[in-house]
N, C-alpha and C positions, 0 to 999 in steps of 0.2 A: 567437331564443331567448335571453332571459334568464338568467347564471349565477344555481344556487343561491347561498342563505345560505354554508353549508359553501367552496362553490366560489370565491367572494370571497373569504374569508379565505386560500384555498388560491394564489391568482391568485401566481403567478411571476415572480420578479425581470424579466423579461426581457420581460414580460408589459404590464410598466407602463413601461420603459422608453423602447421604441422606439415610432416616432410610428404606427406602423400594428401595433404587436404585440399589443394589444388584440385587436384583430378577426382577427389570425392565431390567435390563441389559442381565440378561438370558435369558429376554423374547424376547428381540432385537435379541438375536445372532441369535435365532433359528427362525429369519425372522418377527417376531411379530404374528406368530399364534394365533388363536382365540381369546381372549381378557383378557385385563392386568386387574385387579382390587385389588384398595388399597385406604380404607377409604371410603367405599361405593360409589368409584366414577370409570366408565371404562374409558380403551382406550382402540384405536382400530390404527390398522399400516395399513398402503397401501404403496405396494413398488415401486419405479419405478428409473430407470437409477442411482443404488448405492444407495437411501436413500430409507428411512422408513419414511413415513409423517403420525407423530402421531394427532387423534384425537380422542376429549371428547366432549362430548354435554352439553351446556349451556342451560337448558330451552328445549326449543323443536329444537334446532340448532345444528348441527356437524359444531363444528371448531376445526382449526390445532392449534396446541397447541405446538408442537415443531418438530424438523428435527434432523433424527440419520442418521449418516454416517454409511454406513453399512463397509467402508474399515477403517476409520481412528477409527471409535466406538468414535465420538465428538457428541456431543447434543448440539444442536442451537436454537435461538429462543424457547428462553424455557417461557412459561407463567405462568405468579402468578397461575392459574388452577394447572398448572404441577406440581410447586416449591410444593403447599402446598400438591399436593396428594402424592409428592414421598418423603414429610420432608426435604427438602433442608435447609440448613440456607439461611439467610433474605441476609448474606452478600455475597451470592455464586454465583461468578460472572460469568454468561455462556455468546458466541458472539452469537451476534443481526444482522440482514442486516444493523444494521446504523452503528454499532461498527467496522463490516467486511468492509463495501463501503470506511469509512475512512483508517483503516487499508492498505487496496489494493490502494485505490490512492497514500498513500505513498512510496510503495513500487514500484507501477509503477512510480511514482519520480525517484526512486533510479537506476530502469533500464532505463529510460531515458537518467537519466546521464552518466552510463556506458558506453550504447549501443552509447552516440554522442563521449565518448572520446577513446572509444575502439573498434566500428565496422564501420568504415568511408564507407565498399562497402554500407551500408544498405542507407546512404544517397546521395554516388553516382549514386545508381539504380535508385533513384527520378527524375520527370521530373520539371523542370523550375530550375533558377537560383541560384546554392549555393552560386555564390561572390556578396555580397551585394553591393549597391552604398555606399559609404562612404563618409560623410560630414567632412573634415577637423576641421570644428569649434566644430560641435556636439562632435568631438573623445578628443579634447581639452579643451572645458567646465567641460567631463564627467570625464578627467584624474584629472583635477584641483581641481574639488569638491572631489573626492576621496583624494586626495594630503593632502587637508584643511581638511578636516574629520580624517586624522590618520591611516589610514587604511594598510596595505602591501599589497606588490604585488600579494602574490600567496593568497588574498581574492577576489581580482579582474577575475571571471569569471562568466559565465554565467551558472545557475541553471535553467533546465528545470520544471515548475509546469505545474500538473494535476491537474484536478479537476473531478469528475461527476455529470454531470449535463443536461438536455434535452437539452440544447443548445451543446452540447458538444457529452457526452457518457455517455446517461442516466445506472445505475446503476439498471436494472432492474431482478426481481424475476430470471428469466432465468441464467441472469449473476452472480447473485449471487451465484446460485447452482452450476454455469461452475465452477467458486472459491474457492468454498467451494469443491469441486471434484477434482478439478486439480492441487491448491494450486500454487507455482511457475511460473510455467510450464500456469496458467491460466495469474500471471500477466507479463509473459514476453511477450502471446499473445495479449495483451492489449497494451503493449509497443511497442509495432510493431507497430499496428493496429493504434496508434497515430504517428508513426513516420512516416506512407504511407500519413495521413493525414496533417500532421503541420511538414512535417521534414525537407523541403524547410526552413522556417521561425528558427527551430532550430538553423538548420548549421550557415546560417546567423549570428543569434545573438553573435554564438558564436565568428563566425573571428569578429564580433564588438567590442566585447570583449579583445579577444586577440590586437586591435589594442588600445584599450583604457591604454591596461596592459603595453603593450608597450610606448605608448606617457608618460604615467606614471612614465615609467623605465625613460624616458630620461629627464623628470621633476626633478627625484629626481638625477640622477650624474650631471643634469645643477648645483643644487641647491649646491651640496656637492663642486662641482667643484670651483663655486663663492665663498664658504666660505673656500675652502684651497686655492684660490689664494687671499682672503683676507686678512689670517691669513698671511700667507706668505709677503704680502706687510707689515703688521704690523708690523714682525720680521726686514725686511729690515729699515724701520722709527725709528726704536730702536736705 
């Protein structure tokens, strides 16, 4: 079976790369039917919710060996088994669940930050306290050290971090594949999903923030103020 027009243009880095990945790639579209062999070694697909879970047998063992996206046609979790039966190069770089879990937590960074400076109802809807108690001295220490450090104003806010972690939002097998399927769309439900949990403490930070930017603001027109009325008295002693 010949790829479509469409499906040629569509053909995957990894596709063209390795000396047998062409023909693995045909083998995928048409769902991984019966089994792939190249270099006296099988595979075998099983499909379930969008992917194709490739597997080879090591010895008298069936293991997964890599994950095809049956919509995006990406190849994941590809194993030294795979690399060498479909001739990849050594330096052909495919995502990992470790390379992905980091990738996604930065990016659910990114919609944190968004979603606290561009969707305020999602933290209104939260229950407990968004106006934090504020420590006069704490907002003053923290303007002064920034002041003494060199810093500007608009460096002064506050950066949402994520992590995944079992204390946290373990990054597990499940979640991966939601990711790897949903792409976006998966980490903006992750960004939620932390903001129902931790968005109380967000908001917060934030007006800490803004109140630190501000003592800040008025640290530095005291500062400028004292030295044009000093310059000024200087002129006048002339």
């Amino acid at each position: 079976m010949k790829p479509a027009q469409e499906d040629k243009e569509r053909l995957p880095e990894w596709a063209a790369c390795g000396q047998t990945g062409r023909a693995c790639f045909e083998w995928l579209r048409e769902n991984g039917d019966s089994v792939f062999c190249a270099k006296g070694k099988e595979l075998r697909a099983y499909g379930k919710d969008g992917f194709l879970f490739l597997y080879g047998r090591k010895g008298k063992q069936s293991r997964l060996y890599a994950i095809f996206n049956i919509r995006t046609y990406e190849l994941t979790d590809v194993s030294l088994f795979l690399s060498e039966m479909l001739g990849f190069p050594q330096d052909f770089a495919f995502r990992s669940k470790k390379s992905e879990e980091q990738r996604v937590a930065g990016q659910v960074e990114a919609w944190l930050s968004y979603y606290l400076e561009n969707c305020p109802d999602l933290f209104y809807a939260l229950k407990g306290r968004l106006i934090p108690l504020i420590d006069r001295k704490f907002i003053e220490s923290q303007a002064a050290q920034f002041l003494a450090s060199g810093v500007k104003a608009e460096e002064i806010h506050y950066i949402p971090e994520f992590h995944f972690g079992e204390d946290t939002q373990p990054f597990t097998p499940q979640l991966y594949l939601f990711c790897l399927k949903y792409g976006e769309r998966a980490e903006q439900a992750i960004a939620r999903q932390w903001i129902r949990r931790n968005g109380v403490e967000m908001y917060q930070q934030k007006i800490i923030f803004g109140c630190i930017r501000n003592e800040f603001d008025d640290m530095v027109n005291s500062a400028k103020h004292r030295m044009r009325t000093k310059r000024l008295q200087g002129q006048k002693n002339q």
